[in-house]
Backbone as JSON Lines, residues from 0, in Angstrom:
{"i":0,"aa":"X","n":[0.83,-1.16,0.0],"ca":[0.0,0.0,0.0],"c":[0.88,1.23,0.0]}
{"i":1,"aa":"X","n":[0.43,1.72,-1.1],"ca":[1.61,3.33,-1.34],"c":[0.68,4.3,-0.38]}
{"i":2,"aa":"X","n":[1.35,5.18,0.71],"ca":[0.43,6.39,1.38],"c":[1.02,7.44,0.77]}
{"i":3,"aa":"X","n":[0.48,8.43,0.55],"ca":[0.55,9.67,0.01],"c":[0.0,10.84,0.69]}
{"i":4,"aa":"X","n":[0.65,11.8,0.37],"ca":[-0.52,13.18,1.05],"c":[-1.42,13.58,0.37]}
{"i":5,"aa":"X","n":[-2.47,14.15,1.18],"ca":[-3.63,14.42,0.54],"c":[-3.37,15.79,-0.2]}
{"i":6,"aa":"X","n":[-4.11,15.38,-1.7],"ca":[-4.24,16.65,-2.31],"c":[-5.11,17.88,-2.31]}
{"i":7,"aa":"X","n":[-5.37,18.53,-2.84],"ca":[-6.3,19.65,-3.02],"c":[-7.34,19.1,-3.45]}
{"i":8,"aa":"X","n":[-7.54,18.29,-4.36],"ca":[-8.92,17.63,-4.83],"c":[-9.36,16.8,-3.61]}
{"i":9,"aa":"X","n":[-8.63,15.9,-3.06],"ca":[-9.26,14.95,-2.04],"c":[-9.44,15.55,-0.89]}
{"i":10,"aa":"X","n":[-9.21,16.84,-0.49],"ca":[-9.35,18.04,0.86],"c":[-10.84,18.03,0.11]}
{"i":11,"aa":"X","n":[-11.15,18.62,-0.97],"ca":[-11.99,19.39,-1.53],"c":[-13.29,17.85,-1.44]}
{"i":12,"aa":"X","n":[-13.03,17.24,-1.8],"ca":[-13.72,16.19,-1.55],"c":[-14.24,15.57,-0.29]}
{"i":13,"aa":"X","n":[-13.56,15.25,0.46],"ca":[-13.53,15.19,2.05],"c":[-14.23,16.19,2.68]}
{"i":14,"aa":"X","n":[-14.23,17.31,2.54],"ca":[-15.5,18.47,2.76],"c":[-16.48,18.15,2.11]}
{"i":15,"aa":"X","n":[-17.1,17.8,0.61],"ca":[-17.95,17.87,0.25],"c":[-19.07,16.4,0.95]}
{"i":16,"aa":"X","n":[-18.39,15.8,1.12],"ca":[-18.45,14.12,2.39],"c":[-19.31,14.75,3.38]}
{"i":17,"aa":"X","n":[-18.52,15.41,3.81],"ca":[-18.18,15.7,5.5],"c":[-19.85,16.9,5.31]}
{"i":18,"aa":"X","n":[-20.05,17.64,4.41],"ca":[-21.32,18.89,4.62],"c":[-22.59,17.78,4.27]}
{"i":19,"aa":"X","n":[-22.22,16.68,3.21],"ca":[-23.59,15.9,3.19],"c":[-23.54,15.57,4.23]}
{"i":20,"aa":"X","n":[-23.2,14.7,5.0],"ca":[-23.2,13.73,6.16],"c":[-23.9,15.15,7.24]}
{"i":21,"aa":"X","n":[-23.33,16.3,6.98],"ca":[-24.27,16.77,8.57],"c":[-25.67,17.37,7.47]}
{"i":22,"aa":"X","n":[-26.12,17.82,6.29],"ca":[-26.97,17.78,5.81],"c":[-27.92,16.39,6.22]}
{"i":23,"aa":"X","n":[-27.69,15.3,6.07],"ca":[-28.06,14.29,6.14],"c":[-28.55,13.78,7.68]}
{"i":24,"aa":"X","n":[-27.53,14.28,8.6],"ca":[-28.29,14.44,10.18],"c":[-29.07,15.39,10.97]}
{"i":25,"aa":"X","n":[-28.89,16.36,9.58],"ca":[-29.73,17.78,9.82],"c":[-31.09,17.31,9.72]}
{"i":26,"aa":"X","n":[-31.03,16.67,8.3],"ca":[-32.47,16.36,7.95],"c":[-33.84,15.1,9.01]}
{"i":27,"aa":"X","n":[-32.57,13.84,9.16],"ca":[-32.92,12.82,10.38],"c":[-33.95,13.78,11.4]}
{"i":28,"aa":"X","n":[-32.72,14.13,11.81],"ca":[-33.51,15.19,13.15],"c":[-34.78,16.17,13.34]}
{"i":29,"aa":"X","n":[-34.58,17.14,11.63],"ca":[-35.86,17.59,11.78],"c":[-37.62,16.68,11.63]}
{"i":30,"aa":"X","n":[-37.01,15.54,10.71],"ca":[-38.18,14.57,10.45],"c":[-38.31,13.97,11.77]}
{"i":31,"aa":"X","n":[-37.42,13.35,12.63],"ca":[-37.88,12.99,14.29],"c":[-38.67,14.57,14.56]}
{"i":32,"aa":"X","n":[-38.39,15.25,15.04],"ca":[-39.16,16.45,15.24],"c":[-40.84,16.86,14.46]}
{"i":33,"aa":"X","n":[-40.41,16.72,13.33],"ca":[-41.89,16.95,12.34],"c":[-42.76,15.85,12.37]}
{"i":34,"aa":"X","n":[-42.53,14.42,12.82],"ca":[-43.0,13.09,13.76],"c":[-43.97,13.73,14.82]}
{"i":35,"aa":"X","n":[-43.05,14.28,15.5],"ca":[-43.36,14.42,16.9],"c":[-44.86,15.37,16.96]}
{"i":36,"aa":"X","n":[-44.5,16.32,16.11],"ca":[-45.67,17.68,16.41],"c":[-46.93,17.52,16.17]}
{"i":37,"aa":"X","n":[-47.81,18.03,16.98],"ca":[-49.09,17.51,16.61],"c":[-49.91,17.92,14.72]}
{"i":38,"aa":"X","n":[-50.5,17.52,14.33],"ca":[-51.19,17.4,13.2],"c":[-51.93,18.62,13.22]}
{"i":39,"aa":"X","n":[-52.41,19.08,13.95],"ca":[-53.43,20.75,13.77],"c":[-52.43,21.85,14.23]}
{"i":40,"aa":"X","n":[-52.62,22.48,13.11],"ca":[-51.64,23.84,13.2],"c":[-51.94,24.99,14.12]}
{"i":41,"aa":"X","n":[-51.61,25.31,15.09],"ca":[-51.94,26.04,16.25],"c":[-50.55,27.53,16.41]}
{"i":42,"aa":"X","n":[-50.93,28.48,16.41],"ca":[-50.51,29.63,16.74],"c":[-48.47,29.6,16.47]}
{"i":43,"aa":"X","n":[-48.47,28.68,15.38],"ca":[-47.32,28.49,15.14],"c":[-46.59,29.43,13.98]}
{"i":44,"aa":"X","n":[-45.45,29.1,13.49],"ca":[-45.13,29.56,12.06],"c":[-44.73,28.67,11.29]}
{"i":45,"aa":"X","n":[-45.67,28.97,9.89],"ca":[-45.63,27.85,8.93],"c":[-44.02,28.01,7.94]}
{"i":46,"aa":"X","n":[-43.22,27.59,7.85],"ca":[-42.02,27.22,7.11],"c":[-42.74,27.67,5.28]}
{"i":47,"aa":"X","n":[-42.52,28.43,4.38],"ca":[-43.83,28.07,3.15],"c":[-42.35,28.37,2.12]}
{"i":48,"aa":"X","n":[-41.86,29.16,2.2],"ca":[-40.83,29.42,1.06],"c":[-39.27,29.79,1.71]}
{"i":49,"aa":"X","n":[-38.38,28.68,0.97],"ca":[-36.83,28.39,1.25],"c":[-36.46,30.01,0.97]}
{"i":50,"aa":"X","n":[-37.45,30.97,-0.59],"ca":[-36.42,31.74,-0.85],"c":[-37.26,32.88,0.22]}
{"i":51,"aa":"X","n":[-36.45,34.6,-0.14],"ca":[-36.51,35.35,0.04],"c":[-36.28,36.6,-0.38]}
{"i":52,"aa":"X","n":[-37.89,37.34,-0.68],"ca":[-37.27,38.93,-1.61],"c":[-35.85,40.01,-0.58]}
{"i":53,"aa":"X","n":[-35.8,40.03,-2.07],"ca":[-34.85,41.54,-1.49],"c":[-35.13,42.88,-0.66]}
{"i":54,"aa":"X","n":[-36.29,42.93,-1.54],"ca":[-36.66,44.48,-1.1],"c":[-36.78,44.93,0.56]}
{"i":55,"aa":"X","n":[-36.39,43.69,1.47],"ca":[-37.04,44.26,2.48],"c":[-38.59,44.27,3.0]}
{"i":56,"aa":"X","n":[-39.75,44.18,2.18],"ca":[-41.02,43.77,2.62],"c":[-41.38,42.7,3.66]}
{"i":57,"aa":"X","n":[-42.35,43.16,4.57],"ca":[-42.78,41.87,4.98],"c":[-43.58,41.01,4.4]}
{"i":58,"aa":"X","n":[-43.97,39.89,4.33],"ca":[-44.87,39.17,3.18],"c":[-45.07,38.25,4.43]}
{"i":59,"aa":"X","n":[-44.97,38.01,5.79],"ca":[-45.63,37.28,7.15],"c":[-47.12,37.7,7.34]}
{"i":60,"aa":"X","n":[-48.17,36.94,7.21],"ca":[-49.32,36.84,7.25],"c":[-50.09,36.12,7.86]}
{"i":61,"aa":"X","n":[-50.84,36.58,8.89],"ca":[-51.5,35.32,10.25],"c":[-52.63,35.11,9.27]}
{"i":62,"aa":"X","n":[-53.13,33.85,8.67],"ca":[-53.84,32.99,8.55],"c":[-55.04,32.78,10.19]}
{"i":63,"aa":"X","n":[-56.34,33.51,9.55],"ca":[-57.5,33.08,10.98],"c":[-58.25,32.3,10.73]}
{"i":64,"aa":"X","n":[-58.73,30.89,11.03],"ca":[-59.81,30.16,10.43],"c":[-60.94,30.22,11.32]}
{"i":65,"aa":"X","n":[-61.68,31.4,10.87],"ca":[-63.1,31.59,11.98],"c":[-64.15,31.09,10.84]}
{"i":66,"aa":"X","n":[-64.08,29.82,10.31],"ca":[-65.02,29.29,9.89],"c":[-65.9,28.59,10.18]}
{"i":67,"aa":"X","n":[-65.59,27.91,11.59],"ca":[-66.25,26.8,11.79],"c":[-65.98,25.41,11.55]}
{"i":68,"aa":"X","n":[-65.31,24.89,10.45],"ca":[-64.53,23.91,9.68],"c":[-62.86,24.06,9.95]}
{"i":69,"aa":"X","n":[-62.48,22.92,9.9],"ca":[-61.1,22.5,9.55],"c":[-60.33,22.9,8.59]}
{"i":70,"aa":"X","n":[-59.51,24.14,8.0],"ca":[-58.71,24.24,7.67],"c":[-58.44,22.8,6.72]}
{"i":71,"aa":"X","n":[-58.1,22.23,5.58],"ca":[-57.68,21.38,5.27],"c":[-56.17,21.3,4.5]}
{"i":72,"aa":"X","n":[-56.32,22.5,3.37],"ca":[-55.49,23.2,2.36],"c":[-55.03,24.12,2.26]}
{"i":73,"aa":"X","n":[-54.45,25.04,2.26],"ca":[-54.61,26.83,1.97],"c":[-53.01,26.75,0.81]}
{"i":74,"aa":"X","n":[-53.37,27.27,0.34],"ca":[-52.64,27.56,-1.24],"c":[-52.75,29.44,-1.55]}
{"i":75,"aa":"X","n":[-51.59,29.94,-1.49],"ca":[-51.01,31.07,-1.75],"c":[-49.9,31.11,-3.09]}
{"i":76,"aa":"X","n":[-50.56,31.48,-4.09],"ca":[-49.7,31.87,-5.34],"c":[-50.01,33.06,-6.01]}
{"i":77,"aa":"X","n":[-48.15,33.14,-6.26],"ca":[-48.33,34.65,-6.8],"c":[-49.29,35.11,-8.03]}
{"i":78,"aa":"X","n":[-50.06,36.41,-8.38],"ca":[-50.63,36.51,-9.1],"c":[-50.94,36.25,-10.56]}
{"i":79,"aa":"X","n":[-49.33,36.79,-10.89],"ca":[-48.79,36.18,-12.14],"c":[-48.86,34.62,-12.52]}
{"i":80,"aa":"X","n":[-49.12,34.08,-11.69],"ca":[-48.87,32.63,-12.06],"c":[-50.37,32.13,-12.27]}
{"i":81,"aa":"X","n":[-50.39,31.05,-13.59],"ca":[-51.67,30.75,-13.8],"c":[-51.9,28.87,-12.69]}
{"i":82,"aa":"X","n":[-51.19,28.83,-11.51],"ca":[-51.12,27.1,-11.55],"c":[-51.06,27.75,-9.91]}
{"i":83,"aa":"X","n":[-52.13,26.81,-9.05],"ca":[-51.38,26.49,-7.4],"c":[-50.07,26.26,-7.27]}
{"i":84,"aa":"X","n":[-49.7,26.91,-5.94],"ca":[-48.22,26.29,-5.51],"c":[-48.16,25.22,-4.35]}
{"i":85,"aa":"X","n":[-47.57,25.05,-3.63],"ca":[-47.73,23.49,-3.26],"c":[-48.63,24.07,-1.95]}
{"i":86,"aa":"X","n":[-49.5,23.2,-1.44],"ca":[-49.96,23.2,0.14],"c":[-49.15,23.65,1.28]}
{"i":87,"aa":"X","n":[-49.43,24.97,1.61],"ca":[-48.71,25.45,2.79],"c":[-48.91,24.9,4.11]}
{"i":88,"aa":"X","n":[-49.77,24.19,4.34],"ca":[-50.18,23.65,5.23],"c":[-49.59,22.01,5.46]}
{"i":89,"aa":"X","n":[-49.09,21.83,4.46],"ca":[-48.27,20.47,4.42],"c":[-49.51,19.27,4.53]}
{"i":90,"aa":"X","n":[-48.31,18.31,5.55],"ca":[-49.38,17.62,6.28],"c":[-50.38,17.79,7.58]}
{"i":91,"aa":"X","n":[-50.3,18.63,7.79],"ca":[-51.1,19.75,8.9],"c":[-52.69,20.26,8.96]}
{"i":92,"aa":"X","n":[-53.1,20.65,9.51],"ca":[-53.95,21.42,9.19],"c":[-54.81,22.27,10.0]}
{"i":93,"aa":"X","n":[-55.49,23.38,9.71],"ca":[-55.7,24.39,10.49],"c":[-57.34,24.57,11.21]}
{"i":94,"aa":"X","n":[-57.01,23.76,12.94],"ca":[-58.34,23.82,13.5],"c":[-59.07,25.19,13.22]}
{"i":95,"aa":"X","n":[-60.76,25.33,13.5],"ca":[-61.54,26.01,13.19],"c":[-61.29,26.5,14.61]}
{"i":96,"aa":"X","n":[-61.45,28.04,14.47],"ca":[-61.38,29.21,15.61],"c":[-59.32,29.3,15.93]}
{"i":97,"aa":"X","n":[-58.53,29.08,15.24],"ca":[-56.73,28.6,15.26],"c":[-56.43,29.58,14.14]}
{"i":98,"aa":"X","n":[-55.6,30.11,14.19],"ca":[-54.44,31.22,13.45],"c":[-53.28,30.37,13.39]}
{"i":99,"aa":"X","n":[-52.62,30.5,11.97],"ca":[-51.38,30.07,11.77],"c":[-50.33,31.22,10.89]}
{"i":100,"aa":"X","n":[-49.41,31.82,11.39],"ca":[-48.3,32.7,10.72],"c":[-47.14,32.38,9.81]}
{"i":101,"aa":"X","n":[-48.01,32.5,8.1],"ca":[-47.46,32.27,6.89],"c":[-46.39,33.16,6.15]}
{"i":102,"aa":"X","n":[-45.5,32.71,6.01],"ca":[-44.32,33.85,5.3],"c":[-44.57,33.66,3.6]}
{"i":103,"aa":"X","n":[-45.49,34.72,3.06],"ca":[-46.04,34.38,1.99],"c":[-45.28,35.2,0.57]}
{"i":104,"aa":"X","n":[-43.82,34.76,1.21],"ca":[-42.68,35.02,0.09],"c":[-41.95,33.85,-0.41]}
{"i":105,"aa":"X","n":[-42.06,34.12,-1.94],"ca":[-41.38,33.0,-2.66],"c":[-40.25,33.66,-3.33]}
{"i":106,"aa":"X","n":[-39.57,34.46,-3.44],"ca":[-38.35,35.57,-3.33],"c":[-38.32,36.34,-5.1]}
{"i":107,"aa":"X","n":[-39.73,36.52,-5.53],"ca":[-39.77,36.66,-6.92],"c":[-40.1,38.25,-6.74]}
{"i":108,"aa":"X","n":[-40.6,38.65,-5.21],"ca":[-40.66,40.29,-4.99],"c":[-41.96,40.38,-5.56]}
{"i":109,"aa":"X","n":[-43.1,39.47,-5.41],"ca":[-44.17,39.82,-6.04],"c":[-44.94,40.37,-4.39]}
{"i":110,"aa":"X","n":[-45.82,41.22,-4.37],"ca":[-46.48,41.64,-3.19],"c":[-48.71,40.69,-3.4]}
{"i":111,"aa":"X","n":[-49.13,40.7,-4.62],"ca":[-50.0,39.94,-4.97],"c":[-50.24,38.91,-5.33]}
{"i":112,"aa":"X","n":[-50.97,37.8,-4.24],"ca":[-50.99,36.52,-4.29],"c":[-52.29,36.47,-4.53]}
{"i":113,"aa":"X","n":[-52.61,35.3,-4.7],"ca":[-53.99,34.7,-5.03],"c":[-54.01,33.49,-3.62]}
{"i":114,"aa":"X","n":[-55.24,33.58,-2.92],"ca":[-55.28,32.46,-1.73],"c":[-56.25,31.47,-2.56]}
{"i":115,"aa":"X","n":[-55.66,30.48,-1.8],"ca":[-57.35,29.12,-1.86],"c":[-57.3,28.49,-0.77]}
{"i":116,"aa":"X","n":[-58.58,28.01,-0.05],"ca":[-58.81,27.45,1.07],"c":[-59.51,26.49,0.81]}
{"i":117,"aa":"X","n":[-58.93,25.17,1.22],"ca":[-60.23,24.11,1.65],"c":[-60.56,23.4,2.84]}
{"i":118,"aa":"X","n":[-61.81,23.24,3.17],"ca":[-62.07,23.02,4.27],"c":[-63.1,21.38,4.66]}
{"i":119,"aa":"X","n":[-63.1,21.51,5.67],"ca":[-63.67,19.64,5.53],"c":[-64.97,19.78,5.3]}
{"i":120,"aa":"X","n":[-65.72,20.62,5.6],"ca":[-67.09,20.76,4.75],"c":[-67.39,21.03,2.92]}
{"i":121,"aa":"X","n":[-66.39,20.33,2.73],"ca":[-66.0,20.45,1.07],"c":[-66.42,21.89,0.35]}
{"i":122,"aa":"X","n":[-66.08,23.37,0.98],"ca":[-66.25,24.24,0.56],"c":[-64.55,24.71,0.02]}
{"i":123,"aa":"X","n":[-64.77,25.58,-0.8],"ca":[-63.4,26.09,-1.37],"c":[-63.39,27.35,-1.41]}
{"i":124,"aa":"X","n":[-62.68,28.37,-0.82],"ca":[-62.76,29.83,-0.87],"c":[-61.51,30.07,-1.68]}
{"i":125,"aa":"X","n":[-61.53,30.93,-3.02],"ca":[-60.62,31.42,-3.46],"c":[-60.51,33.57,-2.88]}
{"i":126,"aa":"X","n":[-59.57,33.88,-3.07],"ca":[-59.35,35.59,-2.8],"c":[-58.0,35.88,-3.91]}
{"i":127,"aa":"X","n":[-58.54,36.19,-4.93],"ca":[-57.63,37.25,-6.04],"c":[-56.82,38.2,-5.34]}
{"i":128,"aa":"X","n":[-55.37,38.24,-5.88],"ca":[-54.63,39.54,-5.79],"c":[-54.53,40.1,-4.23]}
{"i":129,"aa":"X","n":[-54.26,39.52,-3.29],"ca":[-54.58,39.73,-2.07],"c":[-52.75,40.33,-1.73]}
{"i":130,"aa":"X","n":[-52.67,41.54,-0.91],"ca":[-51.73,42.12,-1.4],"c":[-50.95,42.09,0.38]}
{"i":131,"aa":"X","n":[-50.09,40.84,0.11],"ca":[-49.36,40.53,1.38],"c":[-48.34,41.15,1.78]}
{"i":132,"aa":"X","n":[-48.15,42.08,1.1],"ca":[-46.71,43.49,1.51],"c":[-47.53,44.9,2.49]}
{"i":133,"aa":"X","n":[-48.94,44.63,2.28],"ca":[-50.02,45.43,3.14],"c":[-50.74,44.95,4.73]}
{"i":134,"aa":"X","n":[-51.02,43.6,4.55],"ca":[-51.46,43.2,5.29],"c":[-51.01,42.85,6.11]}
{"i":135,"aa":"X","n":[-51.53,42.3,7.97],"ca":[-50.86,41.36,8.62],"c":[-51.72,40.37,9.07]}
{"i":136,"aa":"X","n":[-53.29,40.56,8.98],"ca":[-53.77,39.11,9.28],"c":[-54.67,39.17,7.78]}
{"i":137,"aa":"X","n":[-55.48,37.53,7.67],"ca":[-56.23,37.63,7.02],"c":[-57.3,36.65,7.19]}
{"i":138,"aa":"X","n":[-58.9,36.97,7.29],"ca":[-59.43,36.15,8.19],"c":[-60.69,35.26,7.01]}
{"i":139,"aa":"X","n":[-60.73,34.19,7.49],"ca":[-61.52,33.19,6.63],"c":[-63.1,32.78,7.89]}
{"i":140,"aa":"X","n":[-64.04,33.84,7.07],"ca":[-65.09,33.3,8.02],"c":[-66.86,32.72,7.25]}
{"i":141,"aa":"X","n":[-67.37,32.15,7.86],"ca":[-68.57,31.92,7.41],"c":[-68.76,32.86,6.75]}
């Protein structure tokens, strides 16, 4: 067996090892955690978009479900876009008379989203152009 010193590529490599492996126990851990939490979304903050605008705006929005019904879905996409974006609510969902605090930035600097709500009484509320650089709550009621 010939030993050698390590080069610049195999340093460079050995880091790239070494950031998956704690990526990889980063992730373990939060899924034990996201296990753990209960299923109805309660006075928490919802995780909704990795990115983030520049400008400085807030785009954090308390979600109120004074409907009466279960929260099932809620879908926030920017205006411009003709297609839903994924379920902010995940696997979760938002008891009736419960607020949940949505960061309703996807880092494209748009301030007008389009909401959709569904709820276990198979009703669907849509709200056009709803302008989340203005607001700080927004309430879903009978």
């Amino acid at each position: 067996m010939v030993v050698r010193p390590l080069g610049e590529t195999d340093v460079k490599t050995f880091k790239t090892i070494a950031r998956a492996a704690l990526i990889v126990a980063a992730m373990g851990s939060a899924s034990a955690v996201a296990a753990a939490e209960p299923v109805v979304a309660v006075e928490r903050t919802a995780v909704s978009a990795p990115a983030q605008s520049r400008d400085g705006l807030n785009r954090r929005v308390r979600i109120h479900n004074n409907t009466g019904w279960t929260m099932l879905r809620f879908y926030a996409s920017d205006s411009r876009v003709t297609s839903w974006q994924e379920d902010m609510l995940g696997r979760g969902t938002l008891a009736a008379g419960r607020s949940i605090m949505m960061n309703i930035d996807d880092g494209s600097g748009a301030c007008l989203y389009d909401f959709k709500a569904e709820f276990t009484n198979g009703q669907v509320l849509t709200r056009f152009n709803v302008n989340v650089c203005q607001i700080a709550d927004y309430y879903y009621t009978r």
